[in-house]
N, C-alpha and C positions, 0 to 999 in steps of 0.2 A: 256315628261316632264323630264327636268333635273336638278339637284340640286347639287351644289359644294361642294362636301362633303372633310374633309380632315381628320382626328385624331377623335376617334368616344369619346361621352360625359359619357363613361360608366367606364374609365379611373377614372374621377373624384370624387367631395362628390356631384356633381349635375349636372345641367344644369341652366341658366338662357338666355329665351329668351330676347334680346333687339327689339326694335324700333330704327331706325333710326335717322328720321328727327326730329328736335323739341327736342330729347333726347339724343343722342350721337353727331350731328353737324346739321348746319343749313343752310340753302341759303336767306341771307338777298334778300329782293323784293318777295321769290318764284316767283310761276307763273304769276303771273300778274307782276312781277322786268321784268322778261325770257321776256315775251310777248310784254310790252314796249321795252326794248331795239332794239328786233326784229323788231319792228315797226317803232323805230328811223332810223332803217340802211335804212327801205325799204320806209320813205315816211317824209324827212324831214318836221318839222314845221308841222306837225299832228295838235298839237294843245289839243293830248289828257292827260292825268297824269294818273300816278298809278291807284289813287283810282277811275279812272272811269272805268278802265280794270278787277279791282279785283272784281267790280259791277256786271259782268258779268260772274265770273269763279266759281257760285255756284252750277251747275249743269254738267253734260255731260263726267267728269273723271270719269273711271271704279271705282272708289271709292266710288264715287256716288249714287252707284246702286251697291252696296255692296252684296247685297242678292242673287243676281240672277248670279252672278258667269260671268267670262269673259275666258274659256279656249278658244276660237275662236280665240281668242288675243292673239295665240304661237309663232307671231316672231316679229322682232323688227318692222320690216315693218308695220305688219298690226298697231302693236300698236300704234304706231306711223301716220299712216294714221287716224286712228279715233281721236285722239287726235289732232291733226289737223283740221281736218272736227270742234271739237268742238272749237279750240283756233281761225279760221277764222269767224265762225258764227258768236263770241263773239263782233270780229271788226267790222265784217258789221251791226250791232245791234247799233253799237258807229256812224255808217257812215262811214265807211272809203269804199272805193269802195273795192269790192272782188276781183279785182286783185292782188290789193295789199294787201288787208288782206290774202289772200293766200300764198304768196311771204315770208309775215310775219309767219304766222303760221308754215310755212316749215320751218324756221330757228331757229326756237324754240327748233329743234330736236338736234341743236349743241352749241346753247345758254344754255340752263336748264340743261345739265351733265357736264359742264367746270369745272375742279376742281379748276380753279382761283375762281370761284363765292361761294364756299361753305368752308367751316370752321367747324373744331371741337370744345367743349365747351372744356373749361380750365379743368375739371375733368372729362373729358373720357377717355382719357389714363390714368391717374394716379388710376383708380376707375377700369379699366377693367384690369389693371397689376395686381393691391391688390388681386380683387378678384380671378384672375386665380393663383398666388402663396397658396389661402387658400383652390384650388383645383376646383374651379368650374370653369364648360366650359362653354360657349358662343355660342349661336346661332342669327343669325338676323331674325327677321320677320319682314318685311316692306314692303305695299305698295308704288312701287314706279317705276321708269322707265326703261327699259332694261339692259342700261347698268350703273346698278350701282353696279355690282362687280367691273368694271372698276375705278368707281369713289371713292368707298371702299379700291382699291389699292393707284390709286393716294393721297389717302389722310394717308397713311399708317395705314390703318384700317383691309384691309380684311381678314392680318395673325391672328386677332385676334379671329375669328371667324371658327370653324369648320365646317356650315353651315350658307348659306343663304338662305333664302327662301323668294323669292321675287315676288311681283304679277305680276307683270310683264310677269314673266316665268311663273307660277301654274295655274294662271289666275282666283286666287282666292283672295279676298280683305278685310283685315279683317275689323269688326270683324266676319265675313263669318266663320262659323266651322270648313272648311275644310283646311282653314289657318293656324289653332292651329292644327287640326291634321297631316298635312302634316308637320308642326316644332316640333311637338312631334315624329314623326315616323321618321324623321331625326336625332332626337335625340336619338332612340332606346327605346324610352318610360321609361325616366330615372323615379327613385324614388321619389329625389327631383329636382323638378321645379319650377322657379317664371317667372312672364311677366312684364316686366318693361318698360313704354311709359308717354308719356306726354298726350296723348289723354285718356280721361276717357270713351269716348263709345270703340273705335277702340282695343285700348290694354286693357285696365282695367277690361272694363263690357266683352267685348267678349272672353277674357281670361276668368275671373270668370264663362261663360255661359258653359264653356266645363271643369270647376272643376280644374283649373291653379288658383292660387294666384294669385293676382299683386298689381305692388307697380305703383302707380300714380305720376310721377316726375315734376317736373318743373313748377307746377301750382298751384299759391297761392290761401288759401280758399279751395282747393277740399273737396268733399265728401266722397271720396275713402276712405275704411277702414284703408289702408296702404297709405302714402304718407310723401315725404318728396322735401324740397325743390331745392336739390342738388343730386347730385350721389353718396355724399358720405354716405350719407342716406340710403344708399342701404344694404350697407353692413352690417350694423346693422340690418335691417328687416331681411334680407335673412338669420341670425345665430339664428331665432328665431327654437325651437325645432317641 
């Protein structure tokens, strides 16, 4: 297992782990957009839409099965072959014949990382500058797909970050323990730490399970002790004593 480490978080007044998707940028469709698309190249006039793919994309991601851990899943290959296995089931479930849901699912592998398809939110940079000037570093935790340091770079993201830690590589998915501990020991097991995501099991609870804070972002109504609507919200949590 390997982990891009660059400038360590001990430098700073903390750490603050991020989430990715959903909190710092997003890919309008996600996987079921990815999966359509792939679908239109391989079998015009389908006949299928989004929301009958996305019907089908609620099981079978290592994500899914969070608990049980995926180190088996150490290269892009294999990762990418089970992901697969699950994005053509999905079609053939809709009817589409398995040739061609296979055709489609293979393409997925170059469709879902394109950095034309994903976008950062208007206050991720502006929010991740503030805060590394008031001294705190940056780490990623995200489940997510191999090469998303690649796509971290293309989006000029990934100098922001002194670590990623991606499940991809660990083969751990949070809010799995071993996720926070492997971004806390990347971090050097700094003093002060927060987890900040849009997901309230994934970041929020699973953070809190291993004695990390977090701030619950982008989701109105939460129950989260700490939340705020925006990223700029952050900053103000995070200066609490």
């Amino acid at each position: 297992m390997t982990l891009e480490t660059g400038r360590w978080a001990m430098a700073g007044i903390g750490v603050l782990l991020w989430d990715f998707d959903g909190t710092l940028g997003e890919r309008p469709g996600m996987w079921s957009g990815a999966l359509l698309q792939a679908l239109d190249g391989a079998a015009v006039g389908h006949g299928l839409e989004r929301s009958d793919i996305a019907g089908q994309l609620s099981a079978g991601f290592p994500w899914h099965e969070h608990e049980v851990g995926h180190p088996h899943l150490n290269s892009p290959d294999l990762w990418w072959a089970h992901l697969a296995a699950v994005l053509s089931a999905a079609l053939e479930r809709l009817g589409v014949p398995s040739n061609t849901a296979r055709l489609a699912a293979g393409a997925v592998r170059e469709i879902y990382p394109d950095p034309g398809c994903w976008r950062l939110f208007d206050d991720t940079l502006p929010v991740l500058t503030a805060l590394s000037e008031q001294g705190w570093d940056h780490i990623l935790v995200s489940n997510h797909v191999p090469e998303l340091d690649g796509l971290l770079a293309a989006l000029g993201l990934r100098a922001r970050f002194s670590a990623v830690v991606n499940s991809a590589v660990t083969g751990y998915e949070k809010p799995h323990p071993e996720a926070f501990r492997l971004a806390l020991a990347a971090a050097r097991w700094p003093r002060r730490v927060w987890m900040i995501g849009d997901s309230l099991t994934a970041d929020v609870q699973g953070a809190q399970a291993g004695g990390i804070p977090a701030i619950h972002v982008r989701t109105a109504g939460s129950v989260a002790e700490r939340q705020t609507g925006d990223l700029y919200g952050v900053a103000t949590i995070v200066a609490e004593p």
